[in-house]
SEVO-227531 format. One record per residue (C-alpha): residue in three letters; residue number from 1; x, y, z. Coordinates in nm, 2 decimals. Example, Ala and Ser with C-alpha at 12.3 -4.5 7.8 and 13.67 -1.06 7.14 Angstrom:
<rs>
<r type="ALA" seq="1" c1="1.23" c2="-0.45" c3="0.78"/>
<r type="SER" seq="2" c1="1.37" c2="-0.11" c3="0.71"/>
</rs>
This chain:
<rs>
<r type="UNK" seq="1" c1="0.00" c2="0.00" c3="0.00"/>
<r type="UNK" seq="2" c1="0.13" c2="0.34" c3="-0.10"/>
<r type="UNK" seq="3" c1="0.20" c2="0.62" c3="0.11"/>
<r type="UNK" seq="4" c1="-0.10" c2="0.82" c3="-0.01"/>
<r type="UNK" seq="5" c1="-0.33" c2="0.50" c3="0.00"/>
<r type="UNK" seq="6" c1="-0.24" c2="0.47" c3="0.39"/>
<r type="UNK" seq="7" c1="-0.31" c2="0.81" c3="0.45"/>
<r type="UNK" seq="8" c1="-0.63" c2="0.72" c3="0.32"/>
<r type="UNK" seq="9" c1="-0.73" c2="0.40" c3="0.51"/>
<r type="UNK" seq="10" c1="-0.97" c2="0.45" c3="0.79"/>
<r type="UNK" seq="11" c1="-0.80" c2="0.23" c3="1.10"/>
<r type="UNK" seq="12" c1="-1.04" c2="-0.04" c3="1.31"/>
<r type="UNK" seq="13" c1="-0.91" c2="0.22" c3="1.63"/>
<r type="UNK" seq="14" c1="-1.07" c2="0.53" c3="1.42"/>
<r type="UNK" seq="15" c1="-1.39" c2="0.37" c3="1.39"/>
<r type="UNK" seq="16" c1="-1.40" c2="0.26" c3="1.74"/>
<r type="UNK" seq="17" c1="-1.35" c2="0.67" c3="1.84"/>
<r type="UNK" seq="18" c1="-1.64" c2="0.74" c3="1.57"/>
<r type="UNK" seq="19" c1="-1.91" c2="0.45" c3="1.73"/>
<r type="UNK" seq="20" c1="-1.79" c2="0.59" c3="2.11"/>
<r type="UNK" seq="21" c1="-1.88" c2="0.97" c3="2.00"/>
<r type="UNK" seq="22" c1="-2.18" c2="0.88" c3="1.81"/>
<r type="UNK" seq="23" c1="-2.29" c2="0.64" c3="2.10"/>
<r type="UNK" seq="24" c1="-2.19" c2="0.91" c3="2.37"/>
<r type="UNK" seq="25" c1="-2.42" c2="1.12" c3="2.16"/>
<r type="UNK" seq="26" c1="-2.71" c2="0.93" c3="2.14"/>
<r type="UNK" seq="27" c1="-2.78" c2="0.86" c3="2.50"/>
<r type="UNK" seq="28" c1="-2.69" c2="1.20" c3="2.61"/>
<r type="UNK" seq="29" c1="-3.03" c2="1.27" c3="2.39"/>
<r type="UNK" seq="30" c1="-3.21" c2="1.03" c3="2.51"/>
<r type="UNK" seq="31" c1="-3.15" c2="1.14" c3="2.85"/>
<r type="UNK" seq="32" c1="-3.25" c2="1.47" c3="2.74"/>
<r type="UNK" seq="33" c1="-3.53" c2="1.37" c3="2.51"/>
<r type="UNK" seq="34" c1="-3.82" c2="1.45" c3="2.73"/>
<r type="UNK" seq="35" c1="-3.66" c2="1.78" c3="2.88"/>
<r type="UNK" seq="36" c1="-3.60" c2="1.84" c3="2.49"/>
<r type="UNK" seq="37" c1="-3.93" c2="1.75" c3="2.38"/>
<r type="UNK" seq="38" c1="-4.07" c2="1.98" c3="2.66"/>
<r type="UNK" seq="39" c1="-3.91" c2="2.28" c3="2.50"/>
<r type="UNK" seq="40" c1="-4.05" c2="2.25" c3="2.16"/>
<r type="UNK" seq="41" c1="-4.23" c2="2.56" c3="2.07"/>
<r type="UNK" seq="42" c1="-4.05" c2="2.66" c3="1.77"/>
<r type="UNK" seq="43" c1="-4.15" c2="2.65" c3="1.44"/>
<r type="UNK" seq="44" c1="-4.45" c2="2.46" c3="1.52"/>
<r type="UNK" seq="45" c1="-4.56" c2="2.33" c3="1.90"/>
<r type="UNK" seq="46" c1="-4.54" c2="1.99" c3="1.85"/>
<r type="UNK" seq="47" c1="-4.32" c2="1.85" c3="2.11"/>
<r type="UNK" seq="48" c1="-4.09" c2="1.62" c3="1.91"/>
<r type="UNK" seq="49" c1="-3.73" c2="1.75" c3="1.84"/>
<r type="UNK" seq="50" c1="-3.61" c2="1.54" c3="2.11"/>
<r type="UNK" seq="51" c1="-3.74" c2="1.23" c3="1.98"/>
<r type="UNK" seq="52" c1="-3.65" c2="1.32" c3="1.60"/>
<r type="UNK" seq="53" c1="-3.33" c2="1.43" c3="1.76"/>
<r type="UNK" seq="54" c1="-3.27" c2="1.08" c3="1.88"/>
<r type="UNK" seq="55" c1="-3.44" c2="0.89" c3="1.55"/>
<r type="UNK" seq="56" c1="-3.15" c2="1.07" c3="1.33"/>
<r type="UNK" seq="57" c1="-2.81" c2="1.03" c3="1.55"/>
<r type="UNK" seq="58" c1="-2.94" c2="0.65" c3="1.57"/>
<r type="UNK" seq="59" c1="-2.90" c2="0.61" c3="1.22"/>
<r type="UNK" seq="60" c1="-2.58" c2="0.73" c3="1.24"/>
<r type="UNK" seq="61" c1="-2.49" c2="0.45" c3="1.55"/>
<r type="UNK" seq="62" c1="-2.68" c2="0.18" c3="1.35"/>
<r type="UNK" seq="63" c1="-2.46" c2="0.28" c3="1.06"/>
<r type="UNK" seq="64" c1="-2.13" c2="0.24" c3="1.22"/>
<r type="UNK" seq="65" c1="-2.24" c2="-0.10" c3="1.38"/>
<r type="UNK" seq="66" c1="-2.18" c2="-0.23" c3="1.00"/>
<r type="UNK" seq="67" c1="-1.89" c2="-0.34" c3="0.82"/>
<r type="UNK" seq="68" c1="-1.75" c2="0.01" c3="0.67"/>
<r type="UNK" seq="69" c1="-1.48" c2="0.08" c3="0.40"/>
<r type="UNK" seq="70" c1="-1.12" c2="0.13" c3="0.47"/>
<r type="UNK" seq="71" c1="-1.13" c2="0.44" c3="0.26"/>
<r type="UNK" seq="72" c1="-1.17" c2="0.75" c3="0.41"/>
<r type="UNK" seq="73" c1="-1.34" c2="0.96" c3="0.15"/>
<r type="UNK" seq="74" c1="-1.59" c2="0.67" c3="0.12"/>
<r type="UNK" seq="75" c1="-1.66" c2="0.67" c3="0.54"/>
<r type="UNK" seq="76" c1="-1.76" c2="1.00" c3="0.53"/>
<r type="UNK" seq="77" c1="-1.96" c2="0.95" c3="0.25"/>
<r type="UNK" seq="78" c1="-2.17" c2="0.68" c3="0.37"/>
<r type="UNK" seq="79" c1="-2.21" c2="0.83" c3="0.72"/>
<r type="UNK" seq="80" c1="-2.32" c2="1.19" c3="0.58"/>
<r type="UNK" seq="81" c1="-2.54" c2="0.99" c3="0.36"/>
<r type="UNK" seq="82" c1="-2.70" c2="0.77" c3="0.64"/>
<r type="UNK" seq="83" c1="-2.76" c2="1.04" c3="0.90"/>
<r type="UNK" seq="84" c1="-2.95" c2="1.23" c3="0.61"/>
<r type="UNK" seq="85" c1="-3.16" c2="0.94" c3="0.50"/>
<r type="UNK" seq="86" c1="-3.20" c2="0.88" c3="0.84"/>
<r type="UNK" seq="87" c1="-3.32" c2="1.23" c3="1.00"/>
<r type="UNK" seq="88" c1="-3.67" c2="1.30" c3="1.12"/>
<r type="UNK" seq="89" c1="-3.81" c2="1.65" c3="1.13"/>
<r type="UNK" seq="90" c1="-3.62" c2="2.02" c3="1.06"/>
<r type="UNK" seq="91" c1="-3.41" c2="1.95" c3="1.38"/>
<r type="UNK" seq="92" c1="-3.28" c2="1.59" c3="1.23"/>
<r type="UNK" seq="93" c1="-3.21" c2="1.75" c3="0.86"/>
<r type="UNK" seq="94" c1="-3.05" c2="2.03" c3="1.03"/>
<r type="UNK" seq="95" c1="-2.84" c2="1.81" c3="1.22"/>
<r type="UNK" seq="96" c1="-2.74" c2="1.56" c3="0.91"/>
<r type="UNK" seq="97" c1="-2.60" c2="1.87" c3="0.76"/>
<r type="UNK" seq="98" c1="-2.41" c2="1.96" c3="1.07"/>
<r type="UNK" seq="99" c1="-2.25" c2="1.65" c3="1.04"/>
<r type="UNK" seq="100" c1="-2.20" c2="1.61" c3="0.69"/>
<r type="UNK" seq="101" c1="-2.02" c2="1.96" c3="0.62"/>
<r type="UNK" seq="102" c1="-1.79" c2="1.88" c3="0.93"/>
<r type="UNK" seq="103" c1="-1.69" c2="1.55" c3="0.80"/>
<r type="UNK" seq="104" c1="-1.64" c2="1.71" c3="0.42"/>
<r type="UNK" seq="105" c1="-1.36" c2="1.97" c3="0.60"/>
<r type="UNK" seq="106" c1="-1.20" c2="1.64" c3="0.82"/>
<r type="UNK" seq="107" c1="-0.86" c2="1.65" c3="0.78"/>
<r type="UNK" seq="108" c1="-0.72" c2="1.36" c3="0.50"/>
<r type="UNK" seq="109" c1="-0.57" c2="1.18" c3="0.78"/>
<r type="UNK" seq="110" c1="-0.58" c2="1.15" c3="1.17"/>
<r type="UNK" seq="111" c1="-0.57" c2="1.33" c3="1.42"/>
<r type="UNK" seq="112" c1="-0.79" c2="1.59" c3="1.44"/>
<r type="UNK" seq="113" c1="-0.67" c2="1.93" c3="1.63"/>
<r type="UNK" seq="114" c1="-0.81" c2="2.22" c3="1.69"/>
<r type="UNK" seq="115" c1="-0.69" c2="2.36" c3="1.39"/>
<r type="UNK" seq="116" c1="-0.85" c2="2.12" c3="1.24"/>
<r type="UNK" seq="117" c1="-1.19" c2="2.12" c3="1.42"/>
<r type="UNK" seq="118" c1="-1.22" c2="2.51" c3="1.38"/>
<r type="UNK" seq="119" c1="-1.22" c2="2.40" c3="1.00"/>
<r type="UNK" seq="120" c1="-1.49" c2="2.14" c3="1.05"/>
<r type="UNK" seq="121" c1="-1.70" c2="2.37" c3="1.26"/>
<r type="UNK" seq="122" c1="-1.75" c2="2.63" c3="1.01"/>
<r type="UNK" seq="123" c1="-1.80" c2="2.42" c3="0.70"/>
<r type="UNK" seq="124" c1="-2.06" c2="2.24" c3="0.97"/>
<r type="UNK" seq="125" c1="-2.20" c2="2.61" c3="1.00"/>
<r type="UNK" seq="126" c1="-2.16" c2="2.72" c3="0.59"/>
<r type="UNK" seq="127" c1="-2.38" c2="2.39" c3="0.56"/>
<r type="UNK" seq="128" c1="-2.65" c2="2.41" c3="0.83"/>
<r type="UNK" seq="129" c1="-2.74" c2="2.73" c3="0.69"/>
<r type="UNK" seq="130" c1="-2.74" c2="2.64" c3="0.36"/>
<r type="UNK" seq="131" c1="-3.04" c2="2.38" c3="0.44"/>
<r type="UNK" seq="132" c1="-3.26" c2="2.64" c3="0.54"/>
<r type="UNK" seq="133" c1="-3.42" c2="2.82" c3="0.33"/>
<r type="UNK" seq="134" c1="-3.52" c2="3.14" c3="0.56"/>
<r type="UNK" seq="135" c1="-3.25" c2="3.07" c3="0.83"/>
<r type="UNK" seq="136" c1="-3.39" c2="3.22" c3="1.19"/>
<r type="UNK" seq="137" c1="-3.21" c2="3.32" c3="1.48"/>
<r type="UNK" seq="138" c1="-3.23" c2="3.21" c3="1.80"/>
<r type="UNK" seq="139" c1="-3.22" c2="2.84" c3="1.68"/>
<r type="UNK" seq="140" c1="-3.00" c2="2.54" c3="1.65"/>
<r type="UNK" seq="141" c1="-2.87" c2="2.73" c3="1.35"/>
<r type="UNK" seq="142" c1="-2.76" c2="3.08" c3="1.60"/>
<r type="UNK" seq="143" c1="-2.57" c2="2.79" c3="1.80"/>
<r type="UNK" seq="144" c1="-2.37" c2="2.63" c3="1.54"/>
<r type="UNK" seq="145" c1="-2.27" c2="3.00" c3="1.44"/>
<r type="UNK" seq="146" c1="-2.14" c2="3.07" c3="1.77"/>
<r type="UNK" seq="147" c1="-1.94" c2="2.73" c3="1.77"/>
<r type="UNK" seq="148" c1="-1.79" c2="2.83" c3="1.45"/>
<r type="UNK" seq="149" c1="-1.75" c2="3.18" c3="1.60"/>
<r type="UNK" seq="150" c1="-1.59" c2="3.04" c3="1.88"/>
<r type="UNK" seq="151" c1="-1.36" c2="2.78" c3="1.71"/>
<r type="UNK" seq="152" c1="-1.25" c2="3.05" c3="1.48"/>
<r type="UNK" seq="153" c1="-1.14" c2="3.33" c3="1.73"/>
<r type="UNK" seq="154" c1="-0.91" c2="3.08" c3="1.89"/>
<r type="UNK" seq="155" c1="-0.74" c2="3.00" c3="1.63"/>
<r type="UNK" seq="156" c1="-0.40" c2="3.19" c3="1.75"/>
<r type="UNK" seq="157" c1="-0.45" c2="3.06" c3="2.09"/>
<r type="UNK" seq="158" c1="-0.25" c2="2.74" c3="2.03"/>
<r type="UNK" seq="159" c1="-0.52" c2="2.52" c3="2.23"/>
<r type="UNK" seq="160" c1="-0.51" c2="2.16" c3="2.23"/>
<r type="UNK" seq="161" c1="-0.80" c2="1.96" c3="2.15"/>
<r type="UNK" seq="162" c1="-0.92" c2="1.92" c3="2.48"/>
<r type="UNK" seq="163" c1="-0.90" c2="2.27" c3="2.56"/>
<r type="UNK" seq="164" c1="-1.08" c2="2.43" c3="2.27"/>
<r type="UNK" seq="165" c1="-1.35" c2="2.15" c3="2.31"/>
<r type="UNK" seq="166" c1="-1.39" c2="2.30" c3="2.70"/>
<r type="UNK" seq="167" c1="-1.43" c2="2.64" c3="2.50"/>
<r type="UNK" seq="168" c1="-1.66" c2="2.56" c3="2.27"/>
<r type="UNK" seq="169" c1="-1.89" c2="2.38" c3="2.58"/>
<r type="UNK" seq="170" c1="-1.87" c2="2.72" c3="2.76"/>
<r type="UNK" seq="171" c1="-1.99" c2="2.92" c3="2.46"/>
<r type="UNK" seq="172" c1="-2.24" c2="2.69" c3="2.37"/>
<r type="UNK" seq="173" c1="-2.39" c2="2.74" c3="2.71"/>
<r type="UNK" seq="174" c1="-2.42" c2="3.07" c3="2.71"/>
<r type="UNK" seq="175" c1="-2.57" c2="3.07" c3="2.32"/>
<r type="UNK" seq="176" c1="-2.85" c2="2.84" c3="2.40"/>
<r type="UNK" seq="177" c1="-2.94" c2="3.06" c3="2.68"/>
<r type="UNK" seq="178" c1="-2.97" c2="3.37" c3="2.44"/>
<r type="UNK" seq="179" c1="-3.14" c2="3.17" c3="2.25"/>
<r type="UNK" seq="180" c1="-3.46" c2="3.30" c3="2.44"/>
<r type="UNK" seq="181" c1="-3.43" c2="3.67" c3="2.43"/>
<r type="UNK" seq="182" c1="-3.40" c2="3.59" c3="2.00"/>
<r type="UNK" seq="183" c1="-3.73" c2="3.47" c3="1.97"/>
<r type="UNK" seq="184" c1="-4.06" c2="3.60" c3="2.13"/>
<r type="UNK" seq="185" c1="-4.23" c2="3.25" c3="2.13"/>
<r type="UNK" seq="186" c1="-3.95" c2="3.14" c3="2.34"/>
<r type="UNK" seq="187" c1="-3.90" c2="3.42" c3="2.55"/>
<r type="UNK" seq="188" c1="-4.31" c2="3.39" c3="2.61"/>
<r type="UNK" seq="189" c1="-4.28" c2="3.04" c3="2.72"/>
<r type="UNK" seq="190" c1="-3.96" c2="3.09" c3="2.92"/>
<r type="UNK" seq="191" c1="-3.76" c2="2.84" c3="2.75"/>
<r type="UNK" seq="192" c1="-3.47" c2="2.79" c3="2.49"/>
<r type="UNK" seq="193" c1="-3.46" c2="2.66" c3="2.13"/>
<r type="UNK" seq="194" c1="-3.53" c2="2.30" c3="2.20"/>
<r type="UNK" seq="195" c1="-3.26" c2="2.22" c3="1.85"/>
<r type="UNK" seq="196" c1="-3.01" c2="2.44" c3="1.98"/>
<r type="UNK" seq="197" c1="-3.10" c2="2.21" c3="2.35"/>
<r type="UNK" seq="198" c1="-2.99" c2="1.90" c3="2.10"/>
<r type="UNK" seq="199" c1="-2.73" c2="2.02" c3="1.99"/>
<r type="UNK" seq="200" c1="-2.52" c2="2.14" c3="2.25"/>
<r type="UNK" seq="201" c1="-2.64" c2="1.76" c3="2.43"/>
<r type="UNK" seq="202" c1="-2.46" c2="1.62" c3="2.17"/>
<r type="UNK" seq="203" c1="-2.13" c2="1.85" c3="2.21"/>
<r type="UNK" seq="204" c1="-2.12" c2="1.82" c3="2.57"/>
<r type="UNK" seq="205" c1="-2.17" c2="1.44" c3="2.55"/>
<r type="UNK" seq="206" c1="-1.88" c2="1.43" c3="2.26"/>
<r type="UNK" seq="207" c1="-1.63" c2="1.62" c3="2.44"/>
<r type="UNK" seq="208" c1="-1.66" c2="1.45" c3="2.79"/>
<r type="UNK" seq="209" c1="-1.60" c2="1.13" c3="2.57"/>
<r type="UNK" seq="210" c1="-1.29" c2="1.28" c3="2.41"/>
<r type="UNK" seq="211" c1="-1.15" c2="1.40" c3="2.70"/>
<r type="UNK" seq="212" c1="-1.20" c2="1.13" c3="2.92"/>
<r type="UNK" seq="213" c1="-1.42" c2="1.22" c3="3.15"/>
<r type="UNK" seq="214" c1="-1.72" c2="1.00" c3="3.26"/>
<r type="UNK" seq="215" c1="-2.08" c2="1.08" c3="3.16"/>
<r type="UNK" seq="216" c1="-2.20" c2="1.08" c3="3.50"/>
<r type="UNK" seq="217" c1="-2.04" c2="1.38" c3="3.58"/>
<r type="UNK" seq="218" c1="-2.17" c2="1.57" c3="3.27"/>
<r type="UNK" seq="219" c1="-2.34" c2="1.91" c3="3.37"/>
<r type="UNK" seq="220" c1="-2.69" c2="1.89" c3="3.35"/>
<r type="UNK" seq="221" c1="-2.82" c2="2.13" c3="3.06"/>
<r type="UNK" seq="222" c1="-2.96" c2="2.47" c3="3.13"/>
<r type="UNK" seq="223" c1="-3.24" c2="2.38" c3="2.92"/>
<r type="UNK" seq="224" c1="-3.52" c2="2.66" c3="3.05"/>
<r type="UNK" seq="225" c1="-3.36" c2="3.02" c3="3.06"/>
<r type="UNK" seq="226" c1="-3.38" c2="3.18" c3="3.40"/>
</rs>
């Protein structure tokens, strides 16, 4: 196998780290998915984004339980491609674009840095708003900009993974609890975007997997704005 063709192979230990995150994902929503469901008020009252939520990163685990390819272009593919198949509702599709534009900007070959991260984050962002056709603020979408925000205003920082991922936690925090002073139906109801809830699940629940810590000692989410 050629230098170039190595660079490309996807390693069994690589796929392992791809079915912990998406696993460590998954349950932190369906902790949530109640508390989730319970902040639903945007577009439409209908009390479901946690459960699509969970429908769509469970395509994504039931993907990676099957035999992939060893090419790394081709992983991608396939899981961009199963997540969108797979999402339920505006919150799922959103998502499944989330995760295919940040797998698109994934670096040829391992590992992943910051650097590298900040790069996934915004094509993750250039993509989620692309799916919409009248993107609104105060939504899932306002948090992945602030992520992307975030990522990119560290960039001459120097931070290891683990340390921009604690960043990106923070900020994501303290966008989903804007999130209700962006949108009068929230701010009515007292609660934040029940998406942007979703997402930032799923990034707390990825970086406490990344950097070791144990789920149990995951913050709770500040889910209903004070």
């Amino acid at each position: 196998m050629s230098d170039a063709e190595t660079d490309r192979a996807v390693t069994a230990a690589e796929v392992e780290v791809l079915r912990r995150l998406a696993r460590a994902a998954l349950e932190a929503l369906e902790r949530e998915r109640q508390r989730i469901d319970g902040l639903n008020v945007y577009p439409v009252p209908d009390g479901d984004t946690g459960a699509n939520l969970v429908l769509t990163v469970r395509a994504l685990v039931n993907e990676l339980e099957t035999p992939l390819s060893s090419e790394r272009p081709l992983v991608h593919k396939n899981l961009a491609r199963a997540l969108l198949m797979g999402a339920h509702g505006n919150s799922g599709v959103i998502l499944s674009q989330i995760v295919r534009g940040a797998v698109e900007a994934a670096p040829a070959a391992p590992p992943v840095d910051a650097r590298a991260l900040a790069a996934m984050l915004e094509r993750a962002r250039e993509a989620a708003y692309a799916a919409v056709q009248r993107p609104v603020e105060g939504t899932m979408l306002t948090l992945m900009r602030e992520l992307a925000e975030e990522a990119r205003s560290r960039r001459r920082e120097k931070l290891s993974l683990e340390q921009l991922l604690q960043r990106l936690v923070e900020r994501g925090e303290e966008a989903l609890a804007r999130t209700s002073d962006q949108l009068p139906v929230l701010r009515e109801n007292g609660v934040v975007d029940a998406g942007a809830a979703g997402l930032l699940a799923c990034l707390q629940a990825i970086a406490l997997e990344l950097t070791g810590e144990q789920n149990e000692q995951a913050p709770r989410l500040h889910l209903v704005s004070a």
